[in-house]
TIRO-2110 file (N, C-alpha, C; in Angstrom, 1 decimal):
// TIRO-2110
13.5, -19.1, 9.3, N, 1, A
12.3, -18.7, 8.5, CA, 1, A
11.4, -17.8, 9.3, C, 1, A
11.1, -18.3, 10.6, N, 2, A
9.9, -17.2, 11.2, CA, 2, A
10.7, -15.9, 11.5, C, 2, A
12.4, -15.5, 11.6, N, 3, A
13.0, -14.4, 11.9, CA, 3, A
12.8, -13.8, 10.7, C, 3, A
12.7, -14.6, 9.3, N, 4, A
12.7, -13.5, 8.2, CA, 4, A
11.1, -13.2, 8.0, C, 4, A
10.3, -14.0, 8.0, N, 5, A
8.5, -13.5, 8.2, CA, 5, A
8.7, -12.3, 9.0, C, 5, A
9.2, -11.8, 10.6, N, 6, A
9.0, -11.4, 11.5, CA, 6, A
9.3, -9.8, 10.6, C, 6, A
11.1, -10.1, 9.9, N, 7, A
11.6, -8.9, 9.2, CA, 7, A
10.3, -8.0, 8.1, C, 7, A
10.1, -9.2, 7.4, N, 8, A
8.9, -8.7, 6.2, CA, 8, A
8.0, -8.1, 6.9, C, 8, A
7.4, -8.3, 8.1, N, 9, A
6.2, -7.9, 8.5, CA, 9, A
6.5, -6.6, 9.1, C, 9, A
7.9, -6.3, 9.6, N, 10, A
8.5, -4.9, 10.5, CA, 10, A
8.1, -4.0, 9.1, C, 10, A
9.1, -4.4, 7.6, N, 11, A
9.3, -3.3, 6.7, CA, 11, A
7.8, -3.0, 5.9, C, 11, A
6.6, -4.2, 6.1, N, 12, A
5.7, -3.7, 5.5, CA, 12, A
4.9, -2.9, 6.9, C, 12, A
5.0, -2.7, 8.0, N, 13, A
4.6, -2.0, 8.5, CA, 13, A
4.8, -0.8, 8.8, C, 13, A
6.1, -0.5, 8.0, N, 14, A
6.9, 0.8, 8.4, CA, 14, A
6.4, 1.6, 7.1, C, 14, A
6.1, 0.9, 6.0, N, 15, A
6.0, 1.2, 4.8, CA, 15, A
4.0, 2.0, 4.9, C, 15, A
3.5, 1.4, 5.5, N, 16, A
2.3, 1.6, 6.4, CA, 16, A
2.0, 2.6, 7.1, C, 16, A
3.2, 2.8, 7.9, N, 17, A
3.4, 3.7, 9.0, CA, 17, A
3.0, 5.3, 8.1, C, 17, A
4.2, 5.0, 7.4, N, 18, A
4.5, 6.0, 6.3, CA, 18, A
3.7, 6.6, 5.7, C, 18, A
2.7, 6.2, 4.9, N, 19, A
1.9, 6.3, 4.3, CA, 19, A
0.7, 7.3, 5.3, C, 19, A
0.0, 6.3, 6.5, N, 20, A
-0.8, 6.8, 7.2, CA, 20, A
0.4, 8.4, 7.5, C, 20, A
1.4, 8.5, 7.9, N, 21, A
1.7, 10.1, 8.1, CA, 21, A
1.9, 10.9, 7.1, C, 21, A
2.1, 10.4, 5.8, N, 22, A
1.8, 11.2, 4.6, CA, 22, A
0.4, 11.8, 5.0, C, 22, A
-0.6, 11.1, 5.1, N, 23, A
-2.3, 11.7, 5.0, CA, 23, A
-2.1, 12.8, 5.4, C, 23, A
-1.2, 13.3, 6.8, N, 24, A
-1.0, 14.3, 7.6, CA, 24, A
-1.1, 15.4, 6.2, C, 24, A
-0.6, 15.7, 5.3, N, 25, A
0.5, 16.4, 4.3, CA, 25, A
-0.7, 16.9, 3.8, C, 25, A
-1.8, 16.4, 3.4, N, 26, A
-3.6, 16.6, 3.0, CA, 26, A
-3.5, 15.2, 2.4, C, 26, A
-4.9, 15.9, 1.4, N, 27, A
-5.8, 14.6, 1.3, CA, 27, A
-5.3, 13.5, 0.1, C, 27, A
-5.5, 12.3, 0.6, N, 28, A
-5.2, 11.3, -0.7, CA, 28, A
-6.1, 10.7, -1.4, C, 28, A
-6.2, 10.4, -2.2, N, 29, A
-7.7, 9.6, -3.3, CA, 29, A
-7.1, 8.7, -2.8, C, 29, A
-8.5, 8.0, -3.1, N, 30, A
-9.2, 6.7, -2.5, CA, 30, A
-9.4, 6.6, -0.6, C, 30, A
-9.3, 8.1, 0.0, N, 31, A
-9.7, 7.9, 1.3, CA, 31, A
-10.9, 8.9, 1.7, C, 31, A
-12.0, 8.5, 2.3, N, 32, A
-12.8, 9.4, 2.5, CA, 32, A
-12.8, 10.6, 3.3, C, 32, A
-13.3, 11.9, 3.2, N, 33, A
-13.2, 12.6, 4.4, CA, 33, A
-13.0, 12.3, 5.7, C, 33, A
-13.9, 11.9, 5.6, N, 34, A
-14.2, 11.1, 7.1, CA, 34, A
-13.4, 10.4, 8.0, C, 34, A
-12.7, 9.5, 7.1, N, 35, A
-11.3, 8.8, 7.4, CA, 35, A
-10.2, 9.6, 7.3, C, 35, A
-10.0, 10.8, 6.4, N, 36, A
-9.1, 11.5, 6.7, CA, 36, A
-9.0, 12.5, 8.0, C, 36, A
-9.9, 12.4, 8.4, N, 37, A
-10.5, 13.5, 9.5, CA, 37, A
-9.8, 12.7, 10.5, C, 37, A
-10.1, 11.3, 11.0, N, 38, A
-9.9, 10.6, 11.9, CA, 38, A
-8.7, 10.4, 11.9, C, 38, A
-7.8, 10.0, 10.5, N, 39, A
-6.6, 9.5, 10.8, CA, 39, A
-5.2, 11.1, 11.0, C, 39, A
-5.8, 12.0, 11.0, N, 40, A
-5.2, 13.0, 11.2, CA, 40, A
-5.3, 13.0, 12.6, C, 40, A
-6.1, 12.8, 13.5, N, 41, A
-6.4, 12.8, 14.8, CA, 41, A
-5.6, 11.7, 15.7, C, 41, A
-4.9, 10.6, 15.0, N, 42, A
-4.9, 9.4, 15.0, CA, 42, A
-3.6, 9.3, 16.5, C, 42, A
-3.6, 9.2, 17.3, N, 43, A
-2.1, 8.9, 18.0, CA, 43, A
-1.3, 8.1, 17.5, C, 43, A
0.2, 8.1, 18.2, N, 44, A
1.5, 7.5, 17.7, CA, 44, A
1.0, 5.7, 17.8, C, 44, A
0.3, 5.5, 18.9, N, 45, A
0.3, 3.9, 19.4, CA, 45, A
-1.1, 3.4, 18.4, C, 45, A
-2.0, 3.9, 18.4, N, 46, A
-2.9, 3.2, 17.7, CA, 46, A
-2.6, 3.6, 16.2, C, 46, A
-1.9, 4.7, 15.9, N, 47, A
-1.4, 4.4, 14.3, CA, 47, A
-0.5, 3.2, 14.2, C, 47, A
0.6, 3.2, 15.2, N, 48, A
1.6, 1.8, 14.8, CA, 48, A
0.3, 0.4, 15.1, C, 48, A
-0.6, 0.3, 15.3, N, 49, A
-1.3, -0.8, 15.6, CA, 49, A
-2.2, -0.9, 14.2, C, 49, A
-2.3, 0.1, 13.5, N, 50, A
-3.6, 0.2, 12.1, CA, 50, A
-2.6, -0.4, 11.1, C, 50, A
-0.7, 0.5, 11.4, N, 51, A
0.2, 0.3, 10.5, CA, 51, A
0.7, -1.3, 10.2, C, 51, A
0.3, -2.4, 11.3, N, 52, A
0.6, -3.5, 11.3, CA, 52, A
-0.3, -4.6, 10.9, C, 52, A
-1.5, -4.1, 10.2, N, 53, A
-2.2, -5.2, 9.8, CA, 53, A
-1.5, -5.8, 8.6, C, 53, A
-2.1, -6.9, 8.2, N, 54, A
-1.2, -7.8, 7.1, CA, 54, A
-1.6, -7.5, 5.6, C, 54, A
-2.1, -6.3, 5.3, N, 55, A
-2.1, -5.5, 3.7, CA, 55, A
-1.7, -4.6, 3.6, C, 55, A
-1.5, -3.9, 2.6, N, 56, A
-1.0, -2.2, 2.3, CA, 56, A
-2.5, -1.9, 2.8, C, 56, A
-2.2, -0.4, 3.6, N, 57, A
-3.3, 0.3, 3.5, CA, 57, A
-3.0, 1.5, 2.2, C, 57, A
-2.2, 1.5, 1.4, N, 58, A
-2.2, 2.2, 0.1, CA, 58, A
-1.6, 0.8, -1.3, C, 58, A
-2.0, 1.9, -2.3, N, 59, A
-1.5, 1.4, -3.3, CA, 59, A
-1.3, 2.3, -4.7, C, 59, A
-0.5, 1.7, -5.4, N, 60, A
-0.2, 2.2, -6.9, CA, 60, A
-0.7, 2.3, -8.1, C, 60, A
-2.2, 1.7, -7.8, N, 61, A
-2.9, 0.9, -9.0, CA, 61, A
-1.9, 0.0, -9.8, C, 61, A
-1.4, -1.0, -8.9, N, 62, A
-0.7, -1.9, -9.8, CA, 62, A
-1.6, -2.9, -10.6, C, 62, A
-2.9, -3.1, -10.5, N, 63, A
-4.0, -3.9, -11.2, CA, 63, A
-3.6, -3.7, -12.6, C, 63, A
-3.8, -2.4, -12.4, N, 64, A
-3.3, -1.6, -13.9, CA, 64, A
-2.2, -2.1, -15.0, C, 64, A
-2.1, -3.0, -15.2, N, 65, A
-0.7, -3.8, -15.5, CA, 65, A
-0.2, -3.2, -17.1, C, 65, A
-1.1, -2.9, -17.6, N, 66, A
-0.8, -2.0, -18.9, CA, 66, A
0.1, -1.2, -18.6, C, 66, A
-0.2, -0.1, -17.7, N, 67, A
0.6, 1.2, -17.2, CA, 67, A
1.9, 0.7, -16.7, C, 67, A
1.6, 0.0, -15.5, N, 68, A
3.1, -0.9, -15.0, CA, 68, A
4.1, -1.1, -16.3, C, 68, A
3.7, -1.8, -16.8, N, 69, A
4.5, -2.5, -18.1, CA, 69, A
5.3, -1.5, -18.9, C, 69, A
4.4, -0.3, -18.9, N, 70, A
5.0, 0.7, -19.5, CA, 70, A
6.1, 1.6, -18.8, C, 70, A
5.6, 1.7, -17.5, N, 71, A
6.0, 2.4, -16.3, CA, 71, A
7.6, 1.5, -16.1, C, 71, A
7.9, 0.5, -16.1, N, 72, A
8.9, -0.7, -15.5, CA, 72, A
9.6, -0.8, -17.0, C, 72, A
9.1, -0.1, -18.0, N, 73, A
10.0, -0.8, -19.2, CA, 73, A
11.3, -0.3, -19.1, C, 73, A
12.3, -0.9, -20.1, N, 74, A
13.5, -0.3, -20.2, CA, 74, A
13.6, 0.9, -21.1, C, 74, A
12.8, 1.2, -21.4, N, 75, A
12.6, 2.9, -22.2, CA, 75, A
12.5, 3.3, -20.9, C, 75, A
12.4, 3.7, -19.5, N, 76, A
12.0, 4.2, -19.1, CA, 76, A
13.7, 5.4, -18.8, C, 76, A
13.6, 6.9, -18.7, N, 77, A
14.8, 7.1, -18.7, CA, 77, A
14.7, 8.7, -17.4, C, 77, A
16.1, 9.3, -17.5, N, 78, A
16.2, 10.3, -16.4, CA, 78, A
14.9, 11.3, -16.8, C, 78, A
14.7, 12.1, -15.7, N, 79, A
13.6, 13.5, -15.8, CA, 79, A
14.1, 14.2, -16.6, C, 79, A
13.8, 14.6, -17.2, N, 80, A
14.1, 16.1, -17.8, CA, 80, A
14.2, 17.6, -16.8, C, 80, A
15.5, 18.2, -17.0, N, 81, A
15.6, 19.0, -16.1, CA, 81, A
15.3, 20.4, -16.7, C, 81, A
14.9, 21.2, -16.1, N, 82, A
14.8, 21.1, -14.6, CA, 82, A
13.2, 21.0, -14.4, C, 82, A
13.7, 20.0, -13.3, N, 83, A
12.2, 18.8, -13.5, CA, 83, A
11.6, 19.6, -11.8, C, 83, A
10.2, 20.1, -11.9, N, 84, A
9.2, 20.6, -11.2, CA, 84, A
8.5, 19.5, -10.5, C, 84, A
8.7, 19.0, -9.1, N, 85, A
7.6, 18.1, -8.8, CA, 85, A
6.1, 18.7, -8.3, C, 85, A
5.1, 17.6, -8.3, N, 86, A
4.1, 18.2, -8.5, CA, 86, A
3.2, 18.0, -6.6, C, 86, A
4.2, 17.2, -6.7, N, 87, A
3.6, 16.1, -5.1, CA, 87, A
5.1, 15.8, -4.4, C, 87, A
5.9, 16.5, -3.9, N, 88, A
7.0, 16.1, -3.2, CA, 88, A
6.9, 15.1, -2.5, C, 88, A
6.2, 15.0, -1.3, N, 89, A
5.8, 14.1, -0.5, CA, 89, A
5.8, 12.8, -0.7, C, 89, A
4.3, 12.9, -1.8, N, 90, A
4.1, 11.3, -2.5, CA, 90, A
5.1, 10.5, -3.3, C, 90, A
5.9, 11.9, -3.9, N, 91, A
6.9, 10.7, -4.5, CA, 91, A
8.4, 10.5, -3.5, C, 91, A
8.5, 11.3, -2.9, N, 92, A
9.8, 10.6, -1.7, CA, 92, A
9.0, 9.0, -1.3, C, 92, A
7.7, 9.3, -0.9, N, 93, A
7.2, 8.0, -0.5, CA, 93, A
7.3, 7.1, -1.3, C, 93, A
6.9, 7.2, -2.5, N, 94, A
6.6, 6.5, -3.5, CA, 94, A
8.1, 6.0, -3.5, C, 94, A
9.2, 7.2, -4.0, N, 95, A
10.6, 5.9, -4.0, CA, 95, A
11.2, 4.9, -2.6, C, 95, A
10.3, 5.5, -1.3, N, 96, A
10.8, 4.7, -0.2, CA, 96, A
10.6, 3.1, -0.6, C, 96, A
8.7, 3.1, -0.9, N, 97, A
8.3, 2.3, -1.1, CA, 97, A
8.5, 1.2, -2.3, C, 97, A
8.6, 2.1, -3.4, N, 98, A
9.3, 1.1, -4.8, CA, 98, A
10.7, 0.4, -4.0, C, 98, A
11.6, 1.2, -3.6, N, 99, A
12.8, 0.2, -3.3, CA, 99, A
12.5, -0.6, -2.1, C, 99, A
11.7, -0.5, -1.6, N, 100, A
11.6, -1.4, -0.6, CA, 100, A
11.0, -2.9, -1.0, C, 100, A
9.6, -2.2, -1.7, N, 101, A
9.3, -3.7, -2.7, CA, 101, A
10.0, -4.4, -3.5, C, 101, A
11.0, -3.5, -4.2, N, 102, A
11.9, -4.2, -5.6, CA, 102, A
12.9, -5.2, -4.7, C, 102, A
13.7, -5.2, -3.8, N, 103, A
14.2, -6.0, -2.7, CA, 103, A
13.5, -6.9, -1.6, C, 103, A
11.8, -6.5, -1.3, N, 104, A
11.4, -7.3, -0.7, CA, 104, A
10.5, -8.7, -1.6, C, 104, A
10.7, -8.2, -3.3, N, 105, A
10.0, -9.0, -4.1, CA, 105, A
11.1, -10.1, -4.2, C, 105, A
12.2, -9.6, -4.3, N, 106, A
12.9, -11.2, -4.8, CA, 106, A
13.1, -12.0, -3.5, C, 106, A
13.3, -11.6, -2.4, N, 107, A
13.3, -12.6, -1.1, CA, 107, A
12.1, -13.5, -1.2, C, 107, A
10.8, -12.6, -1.3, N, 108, A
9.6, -13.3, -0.6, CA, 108, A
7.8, -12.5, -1.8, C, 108, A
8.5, -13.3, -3.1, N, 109, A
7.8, -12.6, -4.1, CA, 109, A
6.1, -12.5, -3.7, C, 109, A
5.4, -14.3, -3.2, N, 110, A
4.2, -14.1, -3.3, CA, 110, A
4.2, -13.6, -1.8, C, 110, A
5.2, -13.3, -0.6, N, 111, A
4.4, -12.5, 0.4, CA, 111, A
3.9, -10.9, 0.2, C, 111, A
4.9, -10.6, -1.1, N, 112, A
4.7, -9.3, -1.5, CA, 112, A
3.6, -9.1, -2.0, C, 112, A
3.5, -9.5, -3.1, N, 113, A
1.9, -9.9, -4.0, CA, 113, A
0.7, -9.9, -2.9, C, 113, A
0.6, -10.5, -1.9, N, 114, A
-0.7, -10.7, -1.4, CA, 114, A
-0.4, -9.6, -0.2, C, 114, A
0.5, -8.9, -0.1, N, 115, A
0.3, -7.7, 0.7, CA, 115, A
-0.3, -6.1, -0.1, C, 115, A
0.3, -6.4, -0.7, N, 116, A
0.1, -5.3, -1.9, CA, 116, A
-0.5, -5.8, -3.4, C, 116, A
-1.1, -6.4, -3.6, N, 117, A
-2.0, -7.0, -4.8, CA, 117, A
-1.0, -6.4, -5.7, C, 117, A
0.4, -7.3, -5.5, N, 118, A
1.2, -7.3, -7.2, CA, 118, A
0.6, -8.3, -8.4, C, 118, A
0.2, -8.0, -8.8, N, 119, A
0.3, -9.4, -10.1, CA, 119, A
1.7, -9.5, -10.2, C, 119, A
1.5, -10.8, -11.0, N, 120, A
3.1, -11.7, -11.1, CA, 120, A
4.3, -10.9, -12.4, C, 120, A
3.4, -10.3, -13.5, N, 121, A
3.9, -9.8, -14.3, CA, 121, A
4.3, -8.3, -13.9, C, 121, A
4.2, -7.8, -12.9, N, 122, A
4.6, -6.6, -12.8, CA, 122, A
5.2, -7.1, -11.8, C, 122, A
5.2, -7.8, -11.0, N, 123, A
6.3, -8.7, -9.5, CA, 123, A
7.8, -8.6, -10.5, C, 123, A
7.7, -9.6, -11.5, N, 124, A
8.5, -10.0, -12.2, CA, 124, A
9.5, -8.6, -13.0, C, 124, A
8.9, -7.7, -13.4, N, 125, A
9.7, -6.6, -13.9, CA, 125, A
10.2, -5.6, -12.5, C, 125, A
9.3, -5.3, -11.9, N, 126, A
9.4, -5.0, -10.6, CA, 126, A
11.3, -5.0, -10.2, C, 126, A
11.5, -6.7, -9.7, N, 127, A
12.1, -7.0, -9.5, CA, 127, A
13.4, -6.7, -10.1, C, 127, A
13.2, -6.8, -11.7, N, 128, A
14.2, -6.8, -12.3, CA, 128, A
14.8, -4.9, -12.6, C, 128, A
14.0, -4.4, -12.1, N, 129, A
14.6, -2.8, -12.3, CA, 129, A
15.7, -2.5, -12.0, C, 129, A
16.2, -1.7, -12.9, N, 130, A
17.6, -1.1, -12.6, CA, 130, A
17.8, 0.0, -11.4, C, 130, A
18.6, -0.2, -10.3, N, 131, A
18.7, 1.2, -9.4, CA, 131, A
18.4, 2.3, -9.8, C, 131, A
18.9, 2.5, -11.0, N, 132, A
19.3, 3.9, -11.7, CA, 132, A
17.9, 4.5, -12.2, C, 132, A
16.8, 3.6, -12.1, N, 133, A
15.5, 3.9, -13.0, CA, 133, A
14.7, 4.1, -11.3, C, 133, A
15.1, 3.7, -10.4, N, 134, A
13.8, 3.7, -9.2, CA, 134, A
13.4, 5.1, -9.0, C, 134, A
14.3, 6.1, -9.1, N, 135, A
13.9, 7.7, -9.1, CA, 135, A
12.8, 8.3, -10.0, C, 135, A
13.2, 8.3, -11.6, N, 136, A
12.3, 8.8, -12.4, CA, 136, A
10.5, 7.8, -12.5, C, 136, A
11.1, 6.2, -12.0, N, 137, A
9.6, 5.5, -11.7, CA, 137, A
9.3, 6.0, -10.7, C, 137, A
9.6, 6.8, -9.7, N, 138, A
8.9, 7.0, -8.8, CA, 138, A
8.5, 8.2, -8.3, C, 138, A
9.0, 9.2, -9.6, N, 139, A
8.3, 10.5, -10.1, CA, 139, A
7.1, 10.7, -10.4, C, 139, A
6.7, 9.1, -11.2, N, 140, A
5.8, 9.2, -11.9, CA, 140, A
4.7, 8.2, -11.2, C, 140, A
5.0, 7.3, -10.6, N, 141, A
4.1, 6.4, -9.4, CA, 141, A
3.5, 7.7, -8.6, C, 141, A
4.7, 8.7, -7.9, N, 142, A
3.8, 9.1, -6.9, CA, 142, A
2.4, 9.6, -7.1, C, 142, A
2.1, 10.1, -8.6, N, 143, A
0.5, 10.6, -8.8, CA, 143, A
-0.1, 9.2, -8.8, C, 143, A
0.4, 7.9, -8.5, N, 144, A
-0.5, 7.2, -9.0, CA, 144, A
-0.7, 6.6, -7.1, C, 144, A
-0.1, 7.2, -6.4, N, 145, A
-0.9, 7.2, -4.9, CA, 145, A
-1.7, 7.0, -4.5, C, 145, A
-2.8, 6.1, -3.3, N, 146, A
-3.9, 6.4, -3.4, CA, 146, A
-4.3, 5.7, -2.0, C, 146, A
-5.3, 5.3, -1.1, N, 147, A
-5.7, 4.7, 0.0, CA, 147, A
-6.0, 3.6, -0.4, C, 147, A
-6.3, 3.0, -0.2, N, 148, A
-6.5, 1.4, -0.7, CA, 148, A
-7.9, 1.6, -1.0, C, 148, A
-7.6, 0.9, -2.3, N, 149, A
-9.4, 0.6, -2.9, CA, 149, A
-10.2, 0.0, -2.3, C, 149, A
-9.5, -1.2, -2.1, N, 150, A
-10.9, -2.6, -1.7, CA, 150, A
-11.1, -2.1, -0.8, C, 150, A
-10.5, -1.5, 0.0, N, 151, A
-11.5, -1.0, 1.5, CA, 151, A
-12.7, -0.1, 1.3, C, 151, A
-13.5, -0.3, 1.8, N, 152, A
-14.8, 0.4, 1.6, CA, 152, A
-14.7, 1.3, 2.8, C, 152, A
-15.4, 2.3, 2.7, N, 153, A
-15.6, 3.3, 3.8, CA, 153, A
-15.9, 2.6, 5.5, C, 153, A
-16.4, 2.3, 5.3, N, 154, A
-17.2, 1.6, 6.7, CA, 154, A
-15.6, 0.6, 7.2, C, 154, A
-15.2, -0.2, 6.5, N, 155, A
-14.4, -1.2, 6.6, CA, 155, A
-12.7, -0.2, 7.3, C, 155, A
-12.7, 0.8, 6.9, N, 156, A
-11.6, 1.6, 7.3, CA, 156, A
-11.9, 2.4, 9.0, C, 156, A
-13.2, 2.4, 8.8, N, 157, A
-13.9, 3.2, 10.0, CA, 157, A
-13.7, 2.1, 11.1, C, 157, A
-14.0, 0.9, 11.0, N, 158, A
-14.0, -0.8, 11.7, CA, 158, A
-12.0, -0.7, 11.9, C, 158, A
-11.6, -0.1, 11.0, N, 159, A
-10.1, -0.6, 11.4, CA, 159, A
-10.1, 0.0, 12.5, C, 159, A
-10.1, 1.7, 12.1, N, 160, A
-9.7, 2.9, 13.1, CA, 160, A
-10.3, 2.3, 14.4, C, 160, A
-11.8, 2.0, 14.7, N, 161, A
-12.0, 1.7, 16.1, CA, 161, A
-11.2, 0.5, 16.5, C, 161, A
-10.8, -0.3, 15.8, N, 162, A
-10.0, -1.6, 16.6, CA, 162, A
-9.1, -0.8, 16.9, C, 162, A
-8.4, -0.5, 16.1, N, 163, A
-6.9, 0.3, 16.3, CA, 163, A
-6.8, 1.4, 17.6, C, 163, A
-8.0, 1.9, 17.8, N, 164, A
-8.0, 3.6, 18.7, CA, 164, A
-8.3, 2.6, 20.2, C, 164, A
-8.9, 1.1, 20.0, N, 165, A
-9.5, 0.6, 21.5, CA, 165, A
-8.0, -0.3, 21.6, C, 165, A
-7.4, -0.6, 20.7, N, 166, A
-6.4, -1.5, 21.2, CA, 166, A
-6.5, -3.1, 21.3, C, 166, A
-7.4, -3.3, 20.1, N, 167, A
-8.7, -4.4, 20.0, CA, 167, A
-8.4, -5.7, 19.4, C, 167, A
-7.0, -6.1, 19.7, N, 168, A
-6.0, -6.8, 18.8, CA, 168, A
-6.7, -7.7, 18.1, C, 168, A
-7.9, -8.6, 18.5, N, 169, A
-8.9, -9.6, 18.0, CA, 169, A
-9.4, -8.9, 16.9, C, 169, A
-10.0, -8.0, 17.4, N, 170, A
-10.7, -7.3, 15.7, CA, 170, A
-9.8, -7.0, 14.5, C, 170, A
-8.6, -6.7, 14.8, N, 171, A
-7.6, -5.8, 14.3, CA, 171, A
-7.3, -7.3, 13.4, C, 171, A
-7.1, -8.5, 13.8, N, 172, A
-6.7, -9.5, 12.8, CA, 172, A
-8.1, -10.1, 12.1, C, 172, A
-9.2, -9.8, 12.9, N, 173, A
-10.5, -10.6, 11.2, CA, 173, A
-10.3, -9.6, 10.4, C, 173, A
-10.3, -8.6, 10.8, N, 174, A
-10.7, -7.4, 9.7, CA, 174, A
-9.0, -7.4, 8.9, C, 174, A
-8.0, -7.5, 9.2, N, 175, A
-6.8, -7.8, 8.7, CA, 175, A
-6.9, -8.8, 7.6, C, 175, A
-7.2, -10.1, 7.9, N, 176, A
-7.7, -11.4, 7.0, CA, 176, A
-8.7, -10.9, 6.2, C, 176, A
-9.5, -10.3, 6.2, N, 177, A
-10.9, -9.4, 5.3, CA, 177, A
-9.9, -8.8, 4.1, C, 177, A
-9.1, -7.6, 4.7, N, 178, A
-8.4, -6.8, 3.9, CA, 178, A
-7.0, -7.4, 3.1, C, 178, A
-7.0, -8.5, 3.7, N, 179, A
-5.5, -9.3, 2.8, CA, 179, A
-6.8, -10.2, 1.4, C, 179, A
-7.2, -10.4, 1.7, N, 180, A
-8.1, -11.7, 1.0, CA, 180, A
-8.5, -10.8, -0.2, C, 180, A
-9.2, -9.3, 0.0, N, 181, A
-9.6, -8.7, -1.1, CA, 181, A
-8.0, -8.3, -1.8, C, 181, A
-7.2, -8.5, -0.9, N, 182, A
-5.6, -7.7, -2.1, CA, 182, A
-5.2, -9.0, -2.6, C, 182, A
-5.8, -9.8, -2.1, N, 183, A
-4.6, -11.2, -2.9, CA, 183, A
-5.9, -11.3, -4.3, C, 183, A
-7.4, -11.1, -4.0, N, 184, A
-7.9, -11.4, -5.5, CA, 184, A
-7.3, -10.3, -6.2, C, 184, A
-7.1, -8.7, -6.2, N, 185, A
-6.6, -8.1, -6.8, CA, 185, A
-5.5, -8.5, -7.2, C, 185, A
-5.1, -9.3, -6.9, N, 186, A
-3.3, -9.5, -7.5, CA, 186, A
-3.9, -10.5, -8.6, C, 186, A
-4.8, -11.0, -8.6, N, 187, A
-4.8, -12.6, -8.8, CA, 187, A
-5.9, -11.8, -10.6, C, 187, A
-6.4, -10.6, -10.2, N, 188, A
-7.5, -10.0, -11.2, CA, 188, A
-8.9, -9.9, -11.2, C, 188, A
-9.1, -10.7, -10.0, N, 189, A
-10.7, -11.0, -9.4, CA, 189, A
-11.6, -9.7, -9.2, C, 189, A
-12.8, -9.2, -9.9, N, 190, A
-12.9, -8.1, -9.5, CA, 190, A
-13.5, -8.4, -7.9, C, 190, A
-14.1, -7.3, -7.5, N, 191, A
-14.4, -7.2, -6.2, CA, 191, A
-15.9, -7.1, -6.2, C, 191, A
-16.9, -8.0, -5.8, N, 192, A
-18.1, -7.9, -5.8, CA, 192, A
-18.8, -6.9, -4.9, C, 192, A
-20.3, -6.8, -5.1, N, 193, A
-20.5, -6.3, -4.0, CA, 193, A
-21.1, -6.8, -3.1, C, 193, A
-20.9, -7.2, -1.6, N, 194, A
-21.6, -8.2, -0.7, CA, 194, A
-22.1, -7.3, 0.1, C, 194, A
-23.6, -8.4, 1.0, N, 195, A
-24.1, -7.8, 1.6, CA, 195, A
-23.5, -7.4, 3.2, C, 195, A
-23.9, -6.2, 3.7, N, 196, A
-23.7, -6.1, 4.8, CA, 196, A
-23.3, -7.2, 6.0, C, 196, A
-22.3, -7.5, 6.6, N, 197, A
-22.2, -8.4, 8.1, CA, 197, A
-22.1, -7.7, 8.9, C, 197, A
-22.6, -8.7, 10.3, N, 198, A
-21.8, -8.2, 11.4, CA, 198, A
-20.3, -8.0, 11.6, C, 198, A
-19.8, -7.5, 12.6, N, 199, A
-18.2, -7.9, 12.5, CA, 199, A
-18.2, -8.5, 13.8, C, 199, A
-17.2, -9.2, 14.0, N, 200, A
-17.3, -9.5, 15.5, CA, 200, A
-16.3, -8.5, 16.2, C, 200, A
-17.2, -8.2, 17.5, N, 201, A
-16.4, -7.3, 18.5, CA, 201, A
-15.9, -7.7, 19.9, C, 201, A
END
C-alpha cells in the first residue's frame, strides 16, 4: 500500500512538473505576472520541490460539472479535419494529463479528487471514457487550462520561497493549505475570504 501511495505521488508530481514547464511556452490564466516572472526563472531542483506538493498546481475547471458532463459524454466524437490547433502545448498537456487521471482515477479515485478537486460525478465518467475519445477531450480541455484558482497570489509567492530555500517544513503547511482548498472544491464548497495569517517559517 505505501509502494502504491509512493507511485501516485511520483505521477502526480510529474504531471506538476509539466505543467510548471508549460508556463515556460507564455502565459497561463489564473497565474499572475508576477508568478509567472518567477517561475520562468525557476531552477530544475526547486521546480521538482514546488512540483511535489500534494495538489495540482493547475486545473481544468472541473467544478464546472455542467461542461464536464458534456465534455465526457458519449456524443463526444473525432475533430473535424483538418482540425487547426489553437494551443499545441496545452493540449499535448492536457492529453498527458487526462490519461493519466482516467487510470489514476480507478486505482485511487478519492486520492485523485482531493489532488485535483474532481467531483465524484465527473471522477465517475472520467473513468469510464473510451481511449478513442481522450484526444478530441483533450482538444477541447486544453483551452480550459489554467493555474490553480484557490491559490491566491501571495500563497503562490509563499510556495516559490519555500521551494527556491529548500524549506521542506514550509513546503508541507502550505501543501496541507493548498490540498484542503482542492478537496472543498471537489466537495463544491465555495472558497471564502479569510483574513490574512502569519505563515510559519
Amino acid at each position: 500500500m505505501h509502494g502504491e501511495t509512493e507511485l501516485y505521488a511520483r505521477d502526480f508530481a510529474e504531471l506538476n512538473e509539466g505543467f510548471l514547464e508549460l508556463t515556460a511556452c507564455g502565459p497561463r490564466p489564473g497565474l499572475p505576472a508576477s508568478v509567472l516572472e518567477r517561475l520562468a526563472r525557476l531552477n530544475a531542483r526547486p521546480r521538482r520541490r514546488l512540483a511535489s506538493v500534494s495538489f495540482a498546481l493547475f486545473g481544468f475547471g472541473f467544478e464546472d460539472e455542467a461542461a464536464w458532463a458534456s465534455l465526457l459524454s458519449p456524443g463526444v466524437r473525432d475533430l473535424e479535419h483538418p482540425y487547426d490547433p489553437r494551443d499545441p502545448a496545452a493540449e499535448r498537456f492536457a492529453l498527458v494529463a487526462l490519461t493519466a487521471l482516467r487510470a489514476l482515477v480507478r486505482g485511487a479515485p478519492h486520492s485523485v479528487s482531493a489532488w485535483i478537486g474532481l467531483p465524484a460525478a465527473t471522477r465517475a465518467r472520467l473513468a469510464e471514457l473510451e481511449i478513442s475519445l481522450l484526444a478530441p477531450v483533450a482538444a477541447q480541455a486544453g483551452a480550459r487550462l489554467h493555474g490553480r484558482r484557490s491559490l491566491r497570489e501571495g500563497h503562490w509567492h509563499r510556495l516559490l520561497d519555500a521551494a527556491e530555500r529548500g524549506d521542506a517544513r514550509q513546503l508541507v503547511v502550505l501543501s496541507a493549505l493548498g490540498k484542503q482548498w482542492t478537496i472543498r472544491r471537489s466537495l463544491g464548497i465555495e472558497l471564502s475570504r479569510v483574513p490574512k495569517r502569519r505563515y510559519l517559517r
